[in-house]
VEXDREN-2710 file (C-alpha; in Angstrom, 1 decimal):
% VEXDREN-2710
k/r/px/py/pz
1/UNK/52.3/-8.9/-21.1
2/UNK/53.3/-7.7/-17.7
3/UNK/51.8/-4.0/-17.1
4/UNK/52.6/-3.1/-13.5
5/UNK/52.6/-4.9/-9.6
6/UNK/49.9/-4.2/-7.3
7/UNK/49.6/-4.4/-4.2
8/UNK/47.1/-5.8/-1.7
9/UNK/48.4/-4.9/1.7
10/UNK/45.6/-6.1/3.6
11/UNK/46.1/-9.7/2.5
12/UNK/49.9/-9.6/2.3
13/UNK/49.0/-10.3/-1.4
14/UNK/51.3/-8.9/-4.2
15/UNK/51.1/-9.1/-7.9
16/UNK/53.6/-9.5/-9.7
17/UNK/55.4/-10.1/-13.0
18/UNK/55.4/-13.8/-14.5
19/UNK/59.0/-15.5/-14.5
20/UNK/60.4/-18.6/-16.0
21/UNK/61.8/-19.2/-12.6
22/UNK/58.1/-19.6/-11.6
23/UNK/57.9/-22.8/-14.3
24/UNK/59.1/-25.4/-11.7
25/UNK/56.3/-23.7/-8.7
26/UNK/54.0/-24.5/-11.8
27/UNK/54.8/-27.9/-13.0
28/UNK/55.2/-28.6/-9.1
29/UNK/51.1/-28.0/-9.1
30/UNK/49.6/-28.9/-12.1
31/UNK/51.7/-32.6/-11.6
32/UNK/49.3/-33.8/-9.0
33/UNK/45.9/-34.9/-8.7
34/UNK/44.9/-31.4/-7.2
35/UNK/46.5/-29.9/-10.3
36/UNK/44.6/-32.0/-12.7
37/UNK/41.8/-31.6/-10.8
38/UNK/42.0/-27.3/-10.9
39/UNK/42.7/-27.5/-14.5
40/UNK/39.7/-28.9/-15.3
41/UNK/37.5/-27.1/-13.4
42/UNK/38.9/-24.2/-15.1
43/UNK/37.5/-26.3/-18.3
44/UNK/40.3/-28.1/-19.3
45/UNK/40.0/-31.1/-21.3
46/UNK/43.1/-33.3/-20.6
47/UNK/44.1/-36.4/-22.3
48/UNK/43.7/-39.3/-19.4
49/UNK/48.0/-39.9/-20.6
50/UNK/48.6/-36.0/-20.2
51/UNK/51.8/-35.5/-18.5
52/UNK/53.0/-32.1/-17.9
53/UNK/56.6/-31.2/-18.2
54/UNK/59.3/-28.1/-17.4
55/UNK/59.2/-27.4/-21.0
56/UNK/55.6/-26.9/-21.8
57/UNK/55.3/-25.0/-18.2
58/UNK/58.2/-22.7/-19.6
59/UNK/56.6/-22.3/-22.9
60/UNK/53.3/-21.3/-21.0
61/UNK/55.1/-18.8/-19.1
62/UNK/57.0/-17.1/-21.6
63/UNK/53.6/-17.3/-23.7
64/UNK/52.5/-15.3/-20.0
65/UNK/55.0/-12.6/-20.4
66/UNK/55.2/-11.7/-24.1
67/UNK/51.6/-12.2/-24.7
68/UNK/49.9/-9.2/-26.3
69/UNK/46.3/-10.4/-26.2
70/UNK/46.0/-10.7/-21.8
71/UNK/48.0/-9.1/-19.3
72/UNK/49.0/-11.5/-16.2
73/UNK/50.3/-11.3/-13.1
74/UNK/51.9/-14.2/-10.4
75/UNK/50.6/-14.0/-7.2
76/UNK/52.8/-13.5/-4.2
77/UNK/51.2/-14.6/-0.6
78/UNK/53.8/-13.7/2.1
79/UNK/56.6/-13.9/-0.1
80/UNK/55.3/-17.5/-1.5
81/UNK/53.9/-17.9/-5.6
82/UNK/50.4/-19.7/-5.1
83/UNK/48.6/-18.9/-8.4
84/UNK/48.2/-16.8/-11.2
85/UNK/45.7/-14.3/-12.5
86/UNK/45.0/-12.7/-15.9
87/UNK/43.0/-10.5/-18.2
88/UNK/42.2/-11.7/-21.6
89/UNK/42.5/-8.4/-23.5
90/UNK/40.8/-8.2/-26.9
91/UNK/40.2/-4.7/-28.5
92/UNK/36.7/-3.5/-29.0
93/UNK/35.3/-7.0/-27.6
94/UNK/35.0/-7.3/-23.9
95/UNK/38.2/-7.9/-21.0
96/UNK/37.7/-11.3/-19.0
97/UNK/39.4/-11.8/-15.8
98/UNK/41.0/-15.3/-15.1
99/UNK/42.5/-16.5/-11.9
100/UNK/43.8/-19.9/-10.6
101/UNK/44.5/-20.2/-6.9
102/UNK/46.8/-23.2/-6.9
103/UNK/48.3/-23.7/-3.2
104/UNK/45.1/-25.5/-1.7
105/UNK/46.2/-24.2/1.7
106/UNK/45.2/-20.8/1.1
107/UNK/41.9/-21.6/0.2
108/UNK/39.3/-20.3/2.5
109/UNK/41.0/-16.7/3.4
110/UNK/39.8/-14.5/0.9
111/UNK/42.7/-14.2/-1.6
112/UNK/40.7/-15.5/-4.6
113/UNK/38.7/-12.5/-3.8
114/UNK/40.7/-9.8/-3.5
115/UNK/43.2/-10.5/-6.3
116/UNK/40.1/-10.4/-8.6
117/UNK/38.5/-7.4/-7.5
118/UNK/42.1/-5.6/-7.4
119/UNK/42.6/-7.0/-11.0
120/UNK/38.9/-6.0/-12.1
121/UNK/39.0/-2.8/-10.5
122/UNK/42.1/-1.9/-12.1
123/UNK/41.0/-3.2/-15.4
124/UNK/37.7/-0.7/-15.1
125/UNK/39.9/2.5/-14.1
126/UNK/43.4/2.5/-15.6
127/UNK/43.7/4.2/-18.9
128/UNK/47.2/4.7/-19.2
129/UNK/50.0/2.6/-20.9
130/UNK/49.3/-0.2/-21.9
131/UNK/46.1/-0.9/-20.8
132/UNK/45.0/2.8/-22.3
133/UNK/43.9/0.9/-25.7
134/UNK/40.9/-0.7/-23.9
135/UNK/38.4/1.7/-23.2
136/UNK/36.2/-1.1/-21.7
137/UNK/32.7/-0.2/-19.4
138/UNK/32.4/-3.9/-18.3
139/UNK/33.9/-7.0/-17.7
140/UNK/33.1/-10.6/-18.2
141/UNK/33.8/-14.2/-17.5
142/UNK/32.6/-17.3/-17.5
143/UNK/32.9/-20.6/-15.2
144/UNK/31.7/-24.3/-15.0
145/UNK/28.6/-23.9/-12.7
146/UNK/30.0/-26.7/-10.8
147/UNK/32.7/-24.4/-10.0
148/UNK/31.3/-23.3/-6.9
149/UNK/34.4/-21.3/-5.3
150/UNK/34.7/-18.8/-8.1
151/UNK/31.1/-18.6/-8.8
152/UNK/31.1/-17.3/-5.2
153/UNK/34.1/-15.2/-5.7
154/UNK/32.5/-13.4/-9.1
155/UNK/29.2/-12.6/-7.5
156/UNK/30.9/-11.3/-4.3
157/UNK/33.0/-8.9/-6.3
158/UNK/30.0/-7.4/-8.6
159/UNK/29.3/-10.0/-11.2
160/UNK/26.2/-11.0/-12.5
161/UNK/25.0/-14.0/-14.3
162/UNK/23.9/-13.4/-17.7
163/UNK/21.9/-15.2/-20.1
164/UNK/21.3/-19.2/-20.3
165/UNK/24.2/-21.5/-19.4
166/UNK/25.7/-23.5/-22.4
167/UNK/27.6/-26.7/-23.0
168/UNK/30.7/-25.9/-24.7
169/UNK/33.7/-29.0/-24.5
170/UNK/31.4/-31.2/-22.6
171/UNK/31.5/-28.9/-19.5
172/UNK/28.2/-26.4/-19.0
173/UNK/29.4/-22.9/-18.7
174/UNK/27.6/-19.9/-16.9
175/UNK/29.1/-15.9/-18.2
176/UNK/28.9/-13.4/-15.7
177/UNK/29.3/-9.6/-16.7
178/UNK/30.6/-6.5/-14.3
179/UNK/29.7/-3.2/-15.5
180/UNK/31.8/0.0/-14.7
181/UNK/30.1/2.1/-11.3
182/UNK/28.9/5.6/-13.3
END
């Protein structure tokens, strides 16, 4: 589900709605080592043989835009896909923000930062359309806590470790929760 663009004009960043045109940017990505790599510091356990292909990237992204249970977005730096980023929505249960910065060369410049607190903030205010069936007053997520970058990126944007880290698919996982400002 696709629920509106926004705009970081700071960063040059836009957010934007998912398109199967976007599936070769993707396959381009996840194909390589880095790809493989990102994917499972996300937590993904991948077959050693796994090889992606145009079809399952398509599949992935038409999952992206007719999914009712998150709302995602593509994100555009200066006019160029580099990632994606999304909200697992789940009535009366708690919203968790996702985001996978894919282009390695953008690393470092603060984009993994401000699409999430965009994303977050947005999530936390807007009650209208769509979104107006979650009526959330936090936010969570979890990481690896080997996943340094985002670990970084969560706490800078408001969130908060909580409770004990747990194994869960052989990785060890850390959530982190963001309550709404009163």
């Amino acid at each position: 589900m696709f629920v509106q663009k926004i705009s970081i004009a700071e960063q040059y960043i836009e957010l934007i709605s998912p398109e199967i045109s976007h599936a070769d940017i993707s396959l381009e990505w996840v194909s390589g080592k880095d790809g493989r790599e990102l994917l499972e510091k996300m937590g993904n356990n991948l077959p050693k043989d796994w090889t992606p292909s145009i079809e399952e990237e398509r599949d992935r992204i038409i999952d992206f835009i007719h999914g009712e249970n998150e709302v995602n977005w593509a994100i555009e730096y200066q006019g160029e896909i580099i990632g994606a980023v999304w909200l697992s929505l789940e009535p009366d249960k708690l919203i968790g923000p996702h985001i996978m910065i894919a282009d390695k060369s953008v690393y470092g410049r603060g984009i993994a930062t401000s699409v999430m607190q965009a994303v977050c903030g947005w999530a936390l205010t807007d009650k209208t359309g769509s979104a107006s069936r979650f009526n959330h007053k936090e936010l969570i997520t979890r990481c690896r806590v080997d996943n340094v970058p985002i670990i970084r990126v969560n706490e800078k944007i408001g969130f908060k470790p909580t409770g004990e880290t747990y194994k869960e698919d052989g990785f060890t996982w850390q959530n982190y929760i963001m309550k709404k400002a009163r």
